[in-house]
Backbone as CSV, one residue per row, in Angstrom:
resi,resn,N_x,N_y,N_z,CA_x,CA_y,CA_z,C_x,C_y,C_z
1,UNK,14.519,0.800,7.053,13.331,-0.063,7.065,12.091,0.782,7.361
2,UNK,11.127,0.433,6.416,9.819,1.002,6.623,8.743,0.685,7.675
3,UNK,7.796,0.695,8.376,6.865,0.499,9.470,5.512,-0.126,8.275
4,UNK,5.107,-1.304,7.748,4.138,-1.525,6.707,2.873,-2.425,6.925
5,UNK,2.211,-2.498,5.948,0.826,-3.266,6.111,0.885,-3.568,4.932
6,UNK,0.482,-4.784,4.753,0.105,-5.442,3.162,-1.113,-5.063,2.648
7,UNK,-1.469,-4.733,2.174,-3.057,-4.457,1.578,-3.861,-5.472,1.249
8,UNK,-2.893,-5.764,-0.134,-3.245,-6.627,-1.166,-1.950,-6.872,-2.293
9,UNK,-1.954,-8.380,-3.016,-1.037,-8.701,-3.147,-1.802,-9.733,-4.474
10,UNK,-1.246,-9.653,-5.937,-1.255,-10.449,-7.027,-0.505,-11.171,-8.134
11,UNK,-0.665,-11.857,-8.664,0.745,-12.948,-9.388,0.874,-11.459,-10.449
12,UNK,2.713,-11.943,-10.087,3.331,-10.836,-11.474,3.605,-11.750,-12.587
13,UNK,4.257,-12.983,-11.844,4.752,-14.008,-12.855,4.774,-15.609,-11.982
14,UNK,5.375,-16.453,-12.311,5.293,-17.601,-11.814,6.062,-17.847,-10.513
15,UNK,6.843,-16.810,-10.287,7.417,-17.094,-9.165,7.573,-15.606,-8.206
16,UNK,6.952,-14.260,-8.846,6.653,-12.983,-8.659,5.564,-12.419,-7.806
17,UNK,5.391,-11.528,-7.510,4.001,-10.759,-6.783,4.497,-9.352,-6.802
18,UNK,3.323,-9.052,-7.080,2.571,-7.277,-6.734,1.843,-6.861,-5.767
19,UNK,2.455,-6.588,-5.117,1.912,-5.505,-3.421,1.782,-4.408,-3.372
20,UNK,0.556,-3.898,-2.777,0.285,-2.668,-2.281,0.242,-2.719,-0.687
21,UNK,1.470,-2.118,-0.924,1.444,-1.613,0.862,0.949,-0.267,1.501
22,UNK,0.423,-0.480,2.835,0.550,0.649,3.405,1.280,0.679,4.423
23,UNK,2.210,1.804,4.115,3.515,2.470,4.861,3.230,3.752,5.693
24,UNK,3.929,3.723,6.935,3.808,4.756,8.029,4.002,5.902,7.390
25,UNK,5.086,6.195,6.670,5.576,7.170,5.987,5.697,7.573,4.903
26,UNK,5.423,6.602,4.071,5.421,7.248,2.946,3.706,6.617,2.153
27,UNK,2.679,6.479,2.754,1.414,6.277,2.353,1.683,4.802,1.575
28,UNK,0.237,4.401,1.169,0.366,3.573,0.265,1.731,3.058,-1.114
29,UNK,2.008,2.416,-1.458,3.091,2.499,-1.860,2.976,0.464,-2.924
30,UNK,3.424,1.001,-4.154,3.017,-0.540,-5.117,4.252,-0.991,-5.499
31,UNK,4.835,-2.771,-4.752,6.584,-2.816,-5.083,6.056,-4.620,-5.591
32,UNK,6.495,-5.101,-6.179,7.271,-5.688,-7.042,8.167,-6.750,-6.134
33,UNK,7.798,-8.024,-5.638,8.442,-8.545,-4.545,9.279,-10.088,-5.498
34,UNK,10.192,-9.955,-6.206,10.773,-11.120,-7.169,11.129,-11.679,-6.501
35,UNK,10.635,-13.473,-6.490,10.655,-14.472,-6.377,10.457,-14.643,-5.006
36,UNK,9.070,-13.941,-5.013,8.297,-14.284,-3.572,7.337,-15.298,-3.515
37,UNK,7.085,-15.899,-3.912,6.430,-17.343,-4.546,7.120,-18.665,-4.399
38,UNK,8.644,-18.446,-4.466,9.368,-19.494,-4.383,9.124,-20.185,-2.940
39,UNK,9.357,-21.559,-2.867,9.109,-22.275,-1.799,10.112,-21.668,-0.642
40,UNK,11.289,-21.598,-1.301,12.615,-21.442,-0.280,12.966,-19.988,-0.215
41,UNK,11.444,-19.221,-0.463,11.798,-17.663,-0.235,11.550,-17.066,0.501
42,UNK,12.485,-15.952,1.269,12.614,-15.401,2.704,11.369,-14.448,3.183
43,UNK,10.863,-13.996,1.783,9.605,-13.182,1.964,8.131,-13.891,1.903
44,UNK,8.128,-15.224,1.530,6.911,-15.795,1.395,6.473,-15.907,3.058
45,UNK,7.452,-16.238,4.131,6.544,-16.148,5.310,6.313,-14.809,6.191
46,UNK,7.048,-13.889,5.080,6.635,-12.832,6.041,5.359,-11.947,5.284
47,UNK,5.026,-12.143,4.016,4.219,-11.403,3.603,2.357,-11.672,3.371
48,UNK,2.432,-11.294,4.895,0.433,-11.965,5.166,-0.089,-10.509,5.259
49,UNK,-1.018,-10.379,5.066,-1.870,-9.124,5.586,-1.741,-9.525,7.308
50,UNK,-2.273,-8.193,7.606,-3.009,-7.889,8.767,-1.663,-8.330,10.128
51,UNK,-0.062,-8.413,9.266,0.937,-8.735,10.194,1.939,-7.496,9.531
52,UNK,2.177,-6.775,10.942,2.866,-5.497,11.261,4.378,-5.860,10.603
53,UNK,4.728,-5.149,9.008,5.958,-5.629,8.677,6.998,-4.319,8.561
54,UNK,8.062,-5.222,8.440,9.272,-3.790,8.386,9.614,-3.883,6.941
55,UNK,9.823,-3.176,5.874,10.070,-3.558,4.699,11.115,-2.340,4.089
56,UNK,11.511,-3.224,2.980,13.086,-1.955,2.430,12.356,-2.011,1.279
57,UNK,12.115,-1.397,0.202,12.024,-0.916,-1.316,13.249,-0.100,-1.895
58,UNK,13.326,-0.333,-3.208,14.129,0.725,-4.246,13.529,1.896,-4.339
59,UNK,13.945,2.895,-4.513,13.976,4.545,-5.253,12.960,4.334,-6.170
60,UNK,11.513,4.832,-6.475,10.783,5.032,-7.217,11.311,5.991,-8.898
61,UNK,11.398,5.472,-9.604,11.842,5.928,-10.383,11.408,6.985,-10.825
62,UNK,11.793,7.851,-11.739,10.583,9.046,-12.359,9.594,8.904,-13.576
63,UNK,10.675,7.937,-14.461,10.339,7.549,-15.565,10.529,6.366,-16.168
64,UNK,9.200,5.294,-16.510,9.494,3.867,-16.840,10.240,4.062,-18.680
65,UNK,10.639,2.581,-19.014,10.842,2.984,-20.376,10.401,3.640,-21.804
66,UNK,9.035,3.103,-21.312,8.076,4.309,-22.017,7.637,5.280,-21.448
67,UNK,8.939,6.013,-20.748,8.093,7.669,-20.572,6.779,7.634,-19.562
68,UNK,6.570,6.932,-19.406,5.364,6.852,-18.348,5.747,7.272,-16.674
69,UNK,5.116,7.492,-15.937,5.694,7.794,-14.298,5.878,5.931,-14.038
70,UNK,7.014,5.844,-13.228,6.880,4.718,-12.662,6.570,4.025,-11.328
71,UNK,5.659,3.486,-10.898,4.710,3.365,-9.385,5.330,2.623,-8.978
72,UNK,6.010,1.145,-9.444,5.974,-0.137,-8.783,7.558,-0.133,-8.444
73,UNK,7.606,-0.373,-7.249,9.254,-0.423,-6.958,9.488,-1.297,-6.586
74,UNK,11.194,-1.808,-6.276,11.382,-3.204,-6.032,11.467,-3.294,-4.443
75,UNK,10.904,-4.472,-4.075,10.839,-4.695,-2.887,12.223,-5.507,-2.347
76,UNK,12.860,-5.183,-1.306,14.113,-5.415,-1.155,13.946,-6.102,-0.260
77,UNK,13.329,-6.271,0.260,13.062,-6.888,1.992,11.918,-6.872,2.970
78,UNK,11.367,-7.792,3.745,10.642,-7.990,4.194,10.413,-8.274,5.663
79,UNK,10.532,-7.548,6.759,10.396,-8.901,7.923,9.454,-8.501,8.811
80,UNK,8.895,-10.162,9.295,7.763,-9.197,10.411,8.352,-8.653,11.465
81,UNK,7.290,-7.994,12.121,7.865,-7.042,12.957,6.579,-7.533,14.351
82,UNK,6.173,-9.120,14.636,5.159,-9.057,16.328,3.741,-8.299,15.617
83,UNK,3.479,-8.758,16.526,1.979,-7.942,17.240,0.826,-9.265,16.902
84,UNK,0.199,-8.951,16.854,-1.331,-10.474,17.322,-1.415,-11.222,16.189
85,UNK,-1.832,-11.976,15.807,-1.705,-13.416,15.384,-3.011,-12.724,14.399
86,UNK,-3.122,-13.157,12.720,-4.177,-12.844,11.997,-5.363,-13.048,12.116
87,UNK,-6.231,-12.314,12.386,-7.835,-12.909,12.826,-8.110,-13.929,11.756
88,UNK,-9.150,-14.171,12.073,-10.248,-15.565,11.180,-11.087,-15.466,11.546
89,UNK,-12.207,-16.010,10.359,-13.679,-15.978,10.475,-14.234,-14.776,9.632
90,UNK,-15.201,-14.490,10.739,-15.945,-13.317,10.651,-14.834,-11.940,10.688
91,UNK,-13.752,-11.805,11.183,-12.656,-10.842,11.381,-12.183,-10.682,10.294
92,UNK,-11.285,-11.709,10.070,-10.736,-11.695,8.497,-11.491,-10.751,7.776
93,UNK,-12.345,-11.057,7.509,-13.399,-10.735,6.408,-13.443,-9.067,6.684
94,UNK,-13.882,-8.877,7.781,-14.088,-7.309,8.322,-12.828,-6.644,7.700
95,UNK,-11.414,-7.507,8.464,-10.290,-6.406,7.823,-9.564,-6.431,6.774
96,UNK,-10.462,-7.004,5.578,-9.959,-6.860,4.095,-11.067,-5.688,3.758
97,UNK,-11.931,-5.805,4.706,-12.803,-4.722,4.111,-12.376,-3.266,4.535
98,UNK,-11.740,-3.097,6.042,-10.685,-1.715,5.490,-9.461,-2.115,4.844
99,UNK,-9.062,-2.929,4.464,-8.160,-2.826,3.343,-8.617,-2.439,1.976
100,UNK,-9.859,-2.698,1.530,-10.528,-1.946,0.038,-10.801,-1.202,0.633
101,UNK,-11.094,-0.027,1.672,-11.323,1.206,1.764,-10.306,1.851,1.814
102,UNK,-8.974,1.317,2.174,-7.475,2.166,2.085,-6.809,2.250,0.912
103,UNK,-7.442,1.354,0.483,-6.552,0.852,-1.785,-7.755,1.907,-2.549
104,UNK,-9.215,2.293,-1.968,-10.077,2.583,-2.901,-9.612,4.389,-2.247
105,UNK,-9.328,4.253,-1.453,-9.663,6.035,-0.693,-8.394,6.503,-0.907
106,UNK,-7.175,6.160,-0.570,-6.129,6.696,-0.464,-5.103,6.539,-1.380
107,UNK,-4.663,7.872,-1.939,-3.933,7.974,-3.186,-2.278,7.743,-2.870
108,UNK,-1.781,6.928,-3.355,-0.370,6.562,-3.605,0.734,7.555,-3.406
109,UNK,1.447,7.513,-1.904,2.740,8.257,-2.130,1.955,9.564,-1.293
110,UNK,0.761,8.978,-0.280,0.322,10.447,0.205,0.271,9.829,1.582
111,UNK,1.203,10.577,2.379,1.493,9.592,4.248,0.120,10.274,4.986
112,UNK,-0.245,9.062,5.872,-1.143,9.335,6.715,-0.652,8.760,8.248
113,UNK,0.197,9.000,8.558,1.051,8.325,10.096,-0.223,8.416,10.956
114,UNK,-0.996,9.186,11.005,-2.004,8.677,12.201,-2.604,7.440,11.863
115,UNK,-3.542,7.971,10.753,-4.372,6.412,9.872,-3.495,5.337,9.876
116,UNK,-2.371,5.194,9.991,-1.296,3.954,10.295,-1.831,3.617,11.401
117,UNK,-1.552,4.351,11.956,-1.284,3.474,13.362,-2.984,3.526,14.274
118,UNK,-3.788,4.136,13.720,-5.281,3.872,13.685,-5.501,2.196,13.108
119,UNK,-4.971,1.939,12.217,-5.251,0.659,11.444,-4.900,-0.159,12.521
120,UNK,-3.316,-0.220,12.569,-2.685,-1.392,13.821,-3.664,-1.158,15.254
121,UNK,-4.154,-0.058,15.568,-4.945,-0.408,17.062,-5.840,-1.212,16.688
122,UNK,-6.547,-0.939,15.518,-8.194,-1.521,15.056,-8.219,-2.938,14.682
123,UNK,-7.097,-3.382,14.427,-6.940,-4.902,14.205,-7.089,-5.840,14.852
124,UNK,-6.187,-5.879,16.046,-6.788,-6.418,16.865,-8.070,-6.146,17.884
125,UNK,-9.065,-5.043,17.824,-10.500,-5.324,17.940,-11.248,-5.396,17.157
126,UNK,-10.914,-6.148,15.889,-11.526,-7.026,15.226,-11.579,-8.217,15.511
127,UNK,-10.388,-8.710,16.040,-10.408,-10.307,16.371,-10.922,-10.219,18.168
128,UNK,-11.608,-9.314,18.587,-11.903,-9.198,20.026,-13.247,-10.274,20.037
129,UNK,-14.002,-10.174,19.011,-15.142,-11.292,19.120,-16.781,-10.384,19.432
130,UNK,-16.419,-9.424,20.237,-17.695,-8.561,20.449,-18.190,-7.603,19.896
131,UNK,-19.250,-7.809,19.297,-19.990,-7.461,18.120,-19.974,-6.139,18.069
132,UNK,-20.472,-5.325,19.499,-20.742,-3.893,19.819,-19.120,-3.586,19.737
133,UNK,-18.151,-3.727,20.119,-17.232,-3.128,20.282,-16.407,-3.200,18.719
134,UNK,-16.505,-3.719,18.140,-16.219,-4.278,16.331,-16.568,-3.008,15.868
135,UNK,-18.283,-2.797,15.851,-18.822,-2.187,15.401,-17.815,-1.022,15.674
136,UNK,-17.847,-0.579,16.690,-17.703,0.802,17.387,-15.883,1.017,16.746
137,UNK,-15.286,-0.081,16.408,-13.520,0.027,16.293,-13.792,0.435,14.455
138,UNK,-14.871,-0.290,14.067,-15.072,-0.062,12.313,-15.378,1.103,11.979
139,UNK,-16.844,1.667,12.905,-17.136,3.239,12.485,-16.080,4.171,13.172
140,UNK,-15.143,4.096,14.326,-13.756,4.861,14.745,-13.154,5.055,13.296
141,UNK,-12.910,3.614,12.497,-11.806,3.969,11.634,-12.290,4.857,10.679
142,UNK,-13.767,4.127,10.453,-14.144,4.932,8.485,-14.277,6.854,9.419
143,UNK,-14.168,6.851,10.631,-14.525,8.814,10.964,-13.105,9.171,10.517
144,UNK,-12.144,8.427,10.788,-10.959,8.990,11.000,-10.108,8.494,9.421
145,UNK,-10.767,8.150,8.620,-10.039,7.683,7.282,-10.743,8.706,6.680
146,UNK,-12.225,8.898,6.765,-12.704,10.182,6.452,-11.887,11.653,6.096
147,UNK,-11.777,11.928,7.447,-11.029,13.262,8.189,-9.909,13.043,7.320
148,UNK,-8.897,12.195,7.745,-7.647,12.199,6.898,-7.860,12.663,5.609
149,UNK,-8.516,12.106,4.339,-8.275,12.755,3.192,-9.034,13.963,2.674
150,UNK,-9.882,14.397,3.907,-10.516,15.741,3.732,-12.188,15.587,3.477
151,UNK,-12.862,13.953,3.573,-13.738,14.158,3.112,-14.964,13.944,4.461
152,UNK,-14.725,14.910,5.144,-15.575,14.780,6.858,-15.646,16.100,6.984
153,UNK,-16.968,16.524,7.348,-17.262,17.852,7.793,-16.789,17.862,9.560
154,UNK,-16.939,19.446,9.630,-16.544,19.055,10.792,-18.021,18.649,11.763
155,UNK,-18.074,17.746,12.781,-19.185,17.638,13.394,-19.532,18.494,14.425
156,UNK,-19.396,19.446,14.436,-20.122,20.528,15.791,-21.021,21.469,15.130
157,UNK,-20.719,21.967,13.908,-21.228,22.781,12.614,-21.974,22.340,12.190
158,UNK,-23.559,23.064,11.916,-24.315,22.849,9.963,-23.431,23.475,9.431
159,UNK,-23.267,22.215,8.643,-22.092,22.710,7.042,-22.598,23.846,6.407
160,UNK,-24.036,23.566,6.271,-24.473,24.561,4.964,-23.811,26.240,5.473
161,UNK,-24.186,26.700,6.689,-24.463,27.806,7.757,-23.180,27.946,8.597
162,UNK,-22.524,26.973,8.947,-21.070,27.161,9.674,-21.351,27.324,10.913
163,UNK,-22.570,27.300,11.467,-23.139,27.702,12.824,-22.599,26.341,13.760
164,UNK,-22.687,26.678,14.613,-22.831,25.500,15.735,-24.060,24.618,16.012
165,UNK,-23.877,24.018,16.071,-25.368,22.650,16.571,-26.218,23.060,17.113
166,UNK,-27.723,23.660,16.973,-28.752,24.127,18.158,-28.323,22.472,18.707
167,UNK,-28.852,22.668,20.617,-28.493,21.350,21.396,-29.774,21.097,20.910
168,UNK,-30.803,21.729,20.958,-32.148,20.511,20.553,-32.312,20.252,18.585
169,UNK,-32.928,18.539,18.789,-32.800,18.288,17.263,-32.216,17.458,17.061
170,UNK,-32.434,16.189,15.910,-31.686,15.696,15.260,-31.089,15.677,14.248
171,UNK,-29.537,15.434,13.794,-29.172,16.148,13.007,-28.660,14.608,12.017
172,UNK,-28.936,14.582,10.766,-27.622,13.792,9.573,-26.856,14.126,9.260
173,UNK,-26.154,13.552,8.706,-24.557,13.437,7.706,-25.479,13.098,6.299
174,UNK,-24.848,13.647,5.492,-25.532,13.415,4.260,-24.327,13.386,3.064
175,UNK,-23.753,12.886,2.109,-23.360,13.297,1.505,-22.847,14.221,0.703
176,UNK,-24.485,14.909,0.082,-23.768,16.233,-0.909,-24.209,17.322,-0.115
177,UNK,-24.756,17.566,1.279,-24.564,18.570,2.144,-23.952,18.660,3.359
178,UNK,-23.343,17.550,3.883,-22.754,17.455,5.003,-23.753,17.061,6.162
179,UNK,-23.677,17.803,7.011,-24.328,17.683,8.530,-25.437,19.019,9.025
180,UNK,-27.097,18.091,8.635,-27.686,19.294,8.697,-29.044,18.877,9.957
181,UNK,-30.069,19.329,10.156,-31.085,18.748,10.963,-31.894,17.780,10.097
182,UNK,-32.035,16.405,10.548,-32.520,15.487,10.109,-33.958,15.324,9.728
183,UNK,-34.411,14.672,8.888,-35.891,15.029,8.216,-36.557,13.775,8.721
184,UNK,-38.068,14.000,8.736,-38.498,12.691,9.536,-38.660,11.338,8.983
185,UNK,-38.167,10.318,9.914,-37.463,8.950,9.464,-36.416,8.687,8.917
186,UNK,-35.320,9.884,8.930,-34.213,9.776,8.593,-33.340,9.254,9.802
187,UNK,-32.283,8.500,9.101,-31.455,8.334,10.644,-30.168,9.682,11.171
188,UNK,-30.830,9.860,12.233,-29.811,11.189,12.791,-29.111,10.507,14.202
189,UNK,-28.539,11.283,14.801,-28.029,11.784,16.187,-28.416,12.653,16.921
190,UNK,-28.492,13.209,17.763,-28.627,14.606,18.516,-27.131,15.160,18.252
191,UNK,-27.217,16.202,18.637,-26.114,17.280,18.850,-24.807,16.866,19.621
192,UNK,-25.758,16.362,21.436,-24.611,15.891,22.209,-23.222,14.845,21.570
193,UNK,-24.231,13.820,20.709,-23.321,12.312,20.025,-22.482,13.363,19.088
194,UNK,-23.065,14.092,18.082,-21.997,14.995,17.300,-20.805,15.409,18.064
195,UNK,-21.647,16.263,19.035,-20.002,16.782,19.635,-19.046,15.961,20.162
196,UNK,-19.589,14.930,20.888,-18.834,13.779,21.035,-17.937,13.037,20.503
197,UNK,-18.362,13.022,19.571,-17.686,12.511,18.135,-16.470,13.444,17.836
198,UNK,-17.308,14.433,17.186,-16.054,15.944,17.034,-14.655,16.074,17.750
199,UNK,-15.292,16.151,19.137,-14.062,15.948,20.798,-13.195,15.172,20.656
200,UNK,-14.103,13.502,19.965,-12.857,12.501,20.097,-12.101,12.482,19.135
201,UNK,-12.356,13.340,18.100,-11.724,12.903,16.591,-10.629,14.389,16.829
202,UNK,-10.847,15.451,17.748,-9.926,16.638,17.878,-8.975,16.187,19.108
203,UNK,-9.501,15.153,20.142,-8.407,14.410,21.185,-7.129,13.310,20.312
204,UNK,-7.211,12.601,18.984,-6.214,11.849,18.736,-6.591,10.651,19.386
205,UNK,-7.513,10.311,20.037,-7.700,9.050,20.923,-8.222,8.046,20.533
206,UNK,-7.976,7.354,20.071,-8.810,5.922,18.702,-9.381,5.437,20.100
207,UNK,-9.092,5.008,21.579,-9.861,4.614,22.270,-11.211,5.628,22.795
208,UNK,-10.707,6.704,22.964,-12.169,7.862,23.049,-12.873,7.823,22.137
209,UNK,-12.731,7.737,20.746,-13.256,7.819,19.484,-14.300,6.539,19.377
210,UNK,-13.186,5.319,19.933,-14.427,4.390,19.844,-15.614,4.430,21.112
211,UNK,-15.794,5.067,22.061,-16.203,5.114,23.230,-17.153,5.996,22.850
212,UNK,-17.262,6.936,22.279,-18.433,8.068,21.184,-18.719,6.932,20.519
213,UNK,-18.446,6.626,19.813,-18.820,5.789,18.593,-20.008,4.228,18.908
214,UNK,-19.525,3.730,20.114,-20.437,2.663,20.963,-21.880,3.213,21.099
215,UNK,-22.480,4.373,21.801,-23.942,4.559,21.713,-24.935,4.937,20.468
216,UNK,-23.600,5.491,19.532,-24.216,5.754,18.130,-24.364,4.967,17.102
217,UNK,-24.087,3.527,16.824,-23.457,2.985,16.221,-25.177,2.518,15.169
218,UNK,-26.541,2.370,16.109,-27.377,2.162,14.846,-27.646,3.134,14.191
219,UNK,-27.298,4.348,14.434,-27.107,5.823,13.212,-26.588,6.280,12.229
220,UNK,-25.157,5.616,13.116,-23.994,6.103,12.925,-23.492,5.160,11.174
221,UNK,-23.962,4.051,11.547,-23.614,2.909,10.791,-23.751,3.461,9.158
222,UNK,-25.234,3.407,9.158,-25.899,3.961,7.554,-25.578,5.665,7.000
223,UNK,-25.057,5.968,7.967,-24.916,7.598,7.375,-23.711,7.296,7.020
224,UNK,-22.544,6.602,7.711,-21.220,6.740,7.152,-21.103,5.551,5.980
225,UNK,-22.037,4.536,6.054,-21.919,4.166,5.024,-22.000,4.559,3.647
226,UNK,-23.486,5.392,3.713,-23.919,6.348,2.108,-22.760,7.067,2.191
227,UNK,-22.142,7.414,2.742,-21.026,8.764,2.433,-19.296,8.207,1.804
228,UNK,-19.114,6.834,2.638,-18.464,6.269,1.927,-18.848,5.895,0.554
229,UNK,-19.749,5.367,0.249,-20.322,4.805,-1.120,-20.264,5.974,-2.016
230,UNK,-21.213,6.865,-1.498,-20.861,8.304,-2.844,-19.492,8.911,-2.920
231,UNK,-18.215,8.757,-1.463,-16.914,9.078,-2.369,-15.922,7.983,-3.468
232,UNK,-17.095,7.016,-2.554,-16.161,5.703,-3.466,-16.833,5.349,-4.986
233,UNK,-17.837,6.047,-5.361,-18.341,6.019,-6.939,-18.790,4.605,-6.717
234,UNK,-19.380,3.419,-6.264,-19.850,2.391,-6.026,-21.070,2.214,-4.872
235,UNK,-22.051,1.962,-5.876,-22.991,1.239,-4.363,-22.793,-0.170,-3.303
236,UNK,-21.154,-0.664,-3.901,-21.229,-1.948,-3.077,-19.639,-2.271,-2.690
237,UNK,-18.990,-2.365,-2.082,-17.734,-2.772,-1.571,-17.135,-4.320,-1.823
238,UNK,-16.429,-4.859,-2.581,-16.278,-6.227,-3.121,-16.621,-6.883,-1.656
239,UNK,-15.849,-6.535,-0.680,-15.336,-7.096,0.293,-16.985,-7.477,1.288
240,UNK,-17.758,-6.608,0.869,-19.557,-6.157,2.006,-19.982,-7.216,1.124
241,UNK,-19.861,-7.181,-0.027,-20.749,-7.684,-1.115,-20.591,-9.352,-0.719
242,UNK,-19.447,-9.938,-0.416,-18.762,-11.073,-0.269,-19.479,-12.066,1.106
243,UNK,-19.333,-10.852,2.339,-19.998,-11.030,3.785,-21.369,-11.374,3.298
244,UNK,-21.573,-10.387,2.737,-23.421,-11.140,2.203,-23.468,-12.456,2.156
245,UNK,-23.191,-12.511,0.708,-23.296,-13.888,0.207,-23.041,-14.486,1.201
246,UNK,-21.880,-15.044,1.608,-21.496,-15.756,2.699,-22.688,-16.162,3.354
247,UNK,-23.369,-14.593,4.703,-24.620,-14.757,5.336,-25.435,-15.536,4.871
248,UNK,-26.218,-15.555,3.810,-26.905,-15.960,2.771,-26.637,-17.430,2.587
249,UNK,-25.436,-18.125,2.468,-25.032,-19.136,2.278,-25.152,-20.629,3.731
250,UNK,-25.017,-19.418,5.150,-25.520,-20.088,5.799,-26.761,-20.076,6.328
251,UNK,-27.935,-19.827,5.727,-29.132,-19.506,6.262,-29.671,-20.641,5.765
């Protein structure tokens, strides 16, 4: 049995579904769950997002009938496995939105066991209710989903120069140069929040990480956003785009 997360999940057929999971061990992973739809089927109550599951799949094949690689494997089993009850509301919403950053960022069949279990801490402080601390559990994850697939400079360094941080100065994150001294009216940090950051992301500590991440968070917010957006080839996230409207809807 696998350690899993549902991503996202769509009709194969009338009584079928297609899941993308994310698995402790073996990364993202796309199975094929037959006759999970049915009323009297053993997997329809176990397969919700944002609930910690144990799951069995088939052997990925090498080759479908047309010669093609084959991705989608059969899902053999399903069960939950505990932990907190699915947020709602305003939460929900937040954690489909790292779910399109884990389906859009992370390539199939590539394990990230920390980013696992980064996800399961961050879930439930989403459903914590407090705005500052949300914040601070959302920008923890996108530093550390970053880092994982290689696309985070390191923060103690100007990228361009490899040098260390002068302590005086403010410095950005930028996209196509990394982390350099900030230009005026740009949003930066000082040095200290960098290293801070750096420390917690070289400690393993998703609770230190978010604890850096709490005083920086009106900086912090828009720089990691542009940087997500330019690796993700999109100026808008289905899931951000959605929260809008919504906002919008109750005003």
């Amino acid at each position: 049995m696998q350690p899993a997360f549902l991503l996202h999940g769509y009709d194969w057929s009338e009584s079928s579904l297609i899941l993308d999971l994310f698995t402790r061990d073996q990364g993202r992973v796309v199975v094929a769950a037959k006759g999970a739809k049915r009323p009297y089927s053993q997997l329809r109550a176990a397969l919700l997002p944002f609930q910690r599951l144990n799951v069995a799949y088939g052997a990925r094949r090498a080759r479908d009938a047309a010669g093609e690689a084959a991705e989608v494997q059969p899902l053999k089993t399903a069960e939950r496995a505990g932990g907190p009850a699915m947020p709602g509301g305003a939460a929900l919403m937040t954690g489909f939105y790292l779910n399109e950053l884990l389906m859009k960022l992370l390539a199939r069949h590539d394990p990230h066991p920390r980013l696992f279990d980064a996800y399961a801490q961050t879930l439930p402080a989403l459903a914590a209710g407090d705005e500052l601390h949300t914040g601070a559990a959302l920008r923890a994850f996108e530093l550390l989903l970053l880092r994982e697939i290689g696309l985070l400079p390191a923060l103690d360094l100007v990228t361009l120069t490899q040098q260390p941080l002068p302590p005086a100065g403010s410095y950005a994150l930028r996209p196509e140069s990394g982390l350099g001294r900030a230009a005026a009216g740009e949003p930066g940090l000082e040095a200290a929040a960098w290293l801070a950051l750096q420390a917690a992301l070289d400690g393993d500590a998703l609770a230190e990480l978010q604890r850096a991440c709490l005083p920086a968070l009106g900086a912090l917010r828009p720089m990691l956003r542009q940087l997500l957006h330019y690796h993700l080839g999109s100026p808008q996230l289905r899931t951000r785009q959605l929260m809008m409207d919504l906002q919008n809807l109750e005003r």
